[in-house]
DOLUMMI-401695 format. One record per atom (N, C-alpha, C): x, y, z. Coordinates in steps of 0.1 Angstrom, whole numbers, padded with zeros to 4 digits, always signed. Example, Ala and Ser with C-alpha at 12.3 -4.5 7.8 and 13.67 -1.06 7.14 Angstrom:
residues 2
+0132-0057+0078;+0123-0045+0078;+0132-0033+0078;+0128-0022+0071;+0137-0011+0071;+0129+0000+0079;
//
This chain:
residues 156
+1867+0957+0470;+1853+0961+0469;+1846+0956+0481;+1839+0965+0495;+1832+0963+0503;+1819+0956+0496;+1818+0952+0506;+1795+0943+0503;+1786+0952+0501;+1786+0971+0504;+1782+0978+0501;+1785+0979+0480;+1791+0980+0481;+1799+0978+0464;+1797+0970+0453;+1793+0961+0463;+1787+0947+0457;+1774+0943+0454;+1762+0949+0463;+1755+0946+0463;+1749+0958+0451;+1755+0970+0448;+1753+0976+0449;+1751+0975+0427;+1767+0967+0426;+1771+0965+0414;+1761+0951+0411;+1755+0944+0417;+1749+0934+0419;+1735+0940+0409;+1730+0950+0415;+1715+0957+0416;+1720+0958+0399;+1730+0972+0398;+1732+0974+0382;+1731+0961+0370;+1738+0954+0372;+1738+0941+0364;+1723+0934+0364;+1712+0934+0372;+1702+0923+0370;+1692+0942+0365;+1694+0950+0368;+1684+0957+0361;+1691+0962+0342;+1704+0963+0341;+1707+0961+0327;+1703+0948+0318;+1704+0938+0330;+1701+0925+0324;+1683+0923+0317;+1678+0931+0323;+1663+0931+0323;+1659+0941+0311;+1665+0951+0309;+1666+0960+0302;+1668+0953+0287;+1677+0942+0286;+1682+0936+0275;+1672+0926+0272;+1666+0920+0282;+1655+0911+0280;+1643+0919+0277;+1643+0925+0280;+1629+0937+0274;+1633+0939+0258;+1643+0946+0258;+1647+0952+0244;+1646+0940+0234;+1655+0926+0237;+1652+0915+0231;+1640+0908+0229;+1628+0913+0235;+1612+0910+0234;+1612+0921+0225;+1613+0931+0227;+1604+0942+0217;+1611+0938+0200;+1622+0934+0201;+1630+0932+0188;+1626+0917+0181;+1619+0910+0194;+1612+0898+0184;+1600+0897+0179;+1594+0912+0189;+1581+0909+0185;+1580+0921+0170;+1592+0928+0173;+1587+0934+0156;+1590+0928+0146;+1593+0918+0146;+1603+0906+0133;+1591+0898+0132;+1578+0895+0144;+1563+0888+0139;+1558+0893+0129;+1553+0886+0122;+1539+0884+0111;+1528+0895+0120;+1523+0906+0114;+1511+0910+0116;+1517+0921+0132;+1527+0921+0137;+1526+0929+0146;+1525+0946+0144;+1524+0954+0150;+1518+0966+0155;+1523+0976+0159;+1525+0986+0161;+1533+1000+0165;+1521+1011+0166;+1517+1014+0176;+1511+1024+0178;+1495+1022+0173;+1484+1033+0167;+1474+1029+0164;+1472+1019+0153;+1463+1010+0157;+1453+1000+0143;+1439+1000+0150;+1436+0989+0144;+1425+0987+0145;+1419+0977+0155;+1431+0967+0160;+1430+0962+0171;+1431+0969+0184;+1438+0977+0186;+1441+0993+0195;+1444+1004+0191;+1428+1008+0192;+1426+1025+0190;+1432+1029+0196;+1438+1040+0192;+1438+1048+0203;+1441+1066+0203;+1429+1069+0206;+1424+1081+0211;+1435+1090+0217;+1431+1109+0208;+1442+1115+0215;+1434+1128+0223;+1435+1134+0232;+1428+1147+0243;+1437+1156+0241;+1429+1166+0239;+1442+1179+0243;+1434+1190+0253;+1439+1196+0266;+1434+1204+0277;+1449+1216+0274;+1449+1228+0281;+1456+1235+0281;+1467+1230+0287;+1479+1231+0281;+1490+1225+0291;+1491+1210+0292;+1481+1205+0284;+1476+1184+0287;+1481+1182+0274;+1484+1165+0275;+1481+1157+0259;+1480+1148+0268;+1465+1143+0264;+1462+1129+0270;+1466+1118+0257;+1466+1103+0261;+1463+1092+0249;+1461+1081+0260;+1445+1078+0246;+1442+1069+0256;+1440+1052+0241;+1447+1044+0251;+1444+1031+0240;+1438+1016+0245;+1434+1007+0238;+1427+0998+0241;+1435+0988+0237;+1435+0977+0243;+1445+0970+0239;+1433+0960+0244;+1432+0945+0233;+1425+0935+0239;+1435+0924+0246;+1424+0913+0254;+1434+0905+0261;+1441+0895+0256;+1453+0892+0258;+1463+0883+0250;+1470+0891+0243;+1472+0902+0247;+1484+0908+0235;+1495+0915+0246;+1508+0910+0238;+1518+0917+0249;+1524+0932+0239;+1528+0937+0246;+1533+0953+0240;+1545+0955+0253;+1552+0958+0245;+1568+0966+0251;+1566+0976+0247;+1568+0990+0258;+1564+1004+0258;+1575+1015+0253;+1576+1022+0251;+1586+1032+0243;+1591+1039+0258;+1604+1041+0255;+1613+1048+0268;+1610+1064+0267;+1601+1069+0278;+1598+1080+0282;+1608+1091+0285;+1611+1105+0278;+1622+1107+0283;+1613+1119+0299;+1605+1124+0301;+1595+1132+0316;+1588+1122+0322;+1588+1123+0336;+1577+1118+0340;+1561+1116+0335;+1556+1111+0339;+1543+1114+0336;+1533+1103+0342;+1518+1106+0345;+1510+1099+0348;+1505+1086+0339;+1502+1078+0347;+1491+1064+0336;+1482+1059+0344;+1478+1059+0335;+1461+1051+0344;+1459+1042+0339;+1455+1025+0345;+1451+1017+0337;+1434+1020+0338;+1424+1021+0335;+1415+1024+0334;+1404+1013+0339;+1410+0998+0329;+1401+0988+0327;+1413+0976+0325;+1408+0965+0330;+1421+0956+0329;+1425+0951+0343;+1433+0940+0339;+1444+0938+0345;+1457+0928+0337;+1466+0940+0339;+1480+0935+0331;+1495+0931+0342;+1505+0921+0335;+1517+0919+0342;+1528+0928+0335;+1536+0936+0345;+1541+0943+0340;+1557+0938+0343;+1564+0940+0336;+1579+0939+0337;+1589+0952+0334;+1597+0954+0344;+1602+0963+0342;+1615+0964+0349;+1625+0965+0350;+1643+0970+0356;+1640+0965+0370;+1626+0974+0376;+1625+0975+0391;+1619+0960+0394;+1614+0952+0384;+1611+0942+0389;+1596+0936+0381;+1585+0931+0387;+1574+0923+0379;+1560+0928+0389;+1550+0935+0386;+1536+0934+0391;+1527+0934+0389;+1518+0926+0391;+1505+0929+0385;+1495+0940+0386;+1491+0949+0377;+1482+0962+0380;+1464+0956+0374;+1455+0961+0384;+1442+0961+0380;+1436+0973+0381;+1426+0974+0373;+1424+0987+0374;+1412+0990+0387;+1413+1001+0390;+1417+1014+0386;+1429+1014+0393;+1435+1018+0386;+1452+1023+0392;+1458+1033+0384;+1464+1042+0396;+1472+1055+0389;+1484+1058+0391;+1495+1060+0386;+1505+1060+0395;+1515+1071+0384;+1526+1071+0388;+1536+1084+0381;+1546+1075+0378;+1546+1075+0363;+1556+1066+0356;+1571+1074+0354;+1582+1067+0356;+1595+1076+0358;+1600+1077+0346;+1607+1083+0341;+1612+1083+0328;+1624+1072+0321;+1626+1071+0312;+1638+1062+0308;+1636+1046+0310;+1626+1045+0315;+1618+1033+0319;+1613+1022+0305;+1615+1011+0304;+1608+1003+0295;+1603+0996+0302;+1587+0989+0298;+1581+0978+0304;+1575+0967+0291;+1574+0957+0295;+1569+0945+0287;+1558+0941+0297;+1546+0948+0288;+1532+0943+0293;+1521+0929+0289;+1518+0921+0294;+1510+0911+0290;+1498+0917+0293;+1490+0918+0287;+1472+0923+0290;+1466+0912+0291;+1465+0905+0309;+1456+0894+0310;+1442+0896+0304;+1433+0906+0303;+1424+0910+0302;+1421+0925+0291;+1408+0925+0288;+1403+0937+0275;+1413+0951+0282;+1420+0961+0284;+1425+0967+0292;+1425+0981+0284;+1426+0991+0288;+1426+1008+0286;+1437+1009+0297;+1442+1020+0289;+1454+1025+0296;+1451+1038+0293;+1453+1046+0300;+1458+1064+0295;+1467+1072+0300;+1474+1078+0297;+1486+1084+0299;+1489+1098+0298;+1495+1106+0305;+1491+1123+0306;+1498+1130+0303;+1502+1139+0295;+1516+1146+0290;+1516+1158+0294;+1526+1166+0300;+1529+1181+0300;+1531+1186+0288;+1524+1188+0282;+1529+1197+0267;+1517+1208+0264;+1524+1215+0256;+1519+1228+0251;+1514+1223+0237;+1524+1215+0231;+1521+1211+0216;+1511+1206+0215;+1503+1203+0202;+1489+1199+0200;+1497+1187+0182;+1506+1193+0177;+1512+1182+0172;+1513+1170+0171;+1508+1159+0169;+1513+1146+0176;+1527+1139+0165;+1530+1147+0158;+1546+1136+0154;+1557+1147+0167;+1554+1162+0167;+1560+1169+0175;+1563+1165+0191;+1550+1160+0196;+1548+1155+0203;+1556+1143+0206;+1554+1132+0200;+1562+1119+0200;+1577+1123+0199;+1580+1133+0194;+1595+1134+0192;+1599+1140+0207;+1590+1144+0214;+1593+1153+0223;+1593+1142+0238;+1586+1135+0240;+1588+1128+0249;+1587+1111+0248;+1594+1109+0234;+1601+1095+0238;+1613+1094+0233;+1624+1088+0240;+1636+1084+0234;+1638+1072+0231;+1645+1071+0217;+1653+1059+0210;+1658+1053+0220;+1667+1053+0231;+1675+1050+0245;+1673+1054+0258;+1680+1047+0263;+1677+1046+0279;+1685+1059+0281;+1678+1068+0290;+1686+1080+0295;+1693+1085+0308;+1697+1070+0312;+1705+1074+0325;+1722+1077+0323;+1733+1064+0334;+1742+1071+0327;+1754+1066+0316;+1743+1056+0310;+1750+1055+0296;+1751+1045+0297;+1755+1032+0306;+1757+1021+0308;+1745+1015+0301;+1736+1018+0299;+1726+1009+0287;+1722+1012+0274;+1734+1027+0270;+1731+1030+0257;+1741+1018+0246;+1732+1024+0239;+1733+1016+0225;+1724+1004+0226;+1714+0997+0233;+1707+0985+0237;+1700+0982+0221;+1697+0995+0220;+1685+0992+0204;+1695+0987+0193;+1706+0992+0193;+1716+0992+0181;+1722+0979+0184;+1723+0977+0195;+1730+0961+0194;+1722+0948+0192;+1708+0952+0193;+1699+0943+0189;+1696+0937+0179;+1694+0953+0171;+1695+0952+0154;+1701+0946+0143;
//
């Protein structure tokens, strides 16, 4: 194995490894007392529909961490209001808002919300559905090339 090979197998291993440490947060934080999946009342959150759009927009207050669901399309996010630490495969940053950027797909992040924060998020869909919807652009697993399927099941 050349140092090209290495480094290379190097990268794969610390971003699977990260991937497991995310999964392992999200798997402890659903086993908490009182935690959360999607809308309550501590984060609304608001749904838009434009031709061709599905917006969601949610509030999340400060001190709360949330691990994000694996996107299977690209798509836009905006943090709106806030500023959060984000973790993710590619590494750790802090976002304040306003910030926009194109979130890649297959992606999981483990967010800390230093602060009151709004996020919104922009979907290509036709559907107006929202279980439709949800079925349509998030996956149970990571969708590259397999090397990190099964992560949720081994958790469990």
């Amino acid at each position: 194995m050349d140092e090209v090979d290495r480094v290379v197998q190097t990268e794969i291993e610390k971003r699977h490894e990260t991937r497991r440490s995310i999964m392992a947060l999200q798997h402890t934080i659903s086993k908490t007392e009182g935690h959360w999946e999607g809308d309550s009342d501590n984060c609304p959150l608001t749904h838009f529909f434009a031709p061709g759009v599905y917006v969601r927009q949610i509030f999340v207050p400060a001190g709360t961490t949330v691990v994000t669901k694996i996107h299977r399309y690209s798509h836009v996010a905006i943090v709106a209001k806030g500023r959060v630490h984000v973790v993710t495969e590619d590494g750790t940053e802090i976002i304040e808002a306003p910030h926009t950027w194109v979130v890649n797909p297959s992606g999981k992040k483990a967010v800390y919300h230093e602060t009151d924060t709004i996020w919104i998020t922009v979907h290509p869909t036709e559907e107006t559905d929202l279980a439709k919807i949800e079925r349509d652009i998030i996956s149970e697993d990571f969708l590259d090339d397999g090397s990190s399927g099964g992560l949720k099941r081994e958790l469990e």
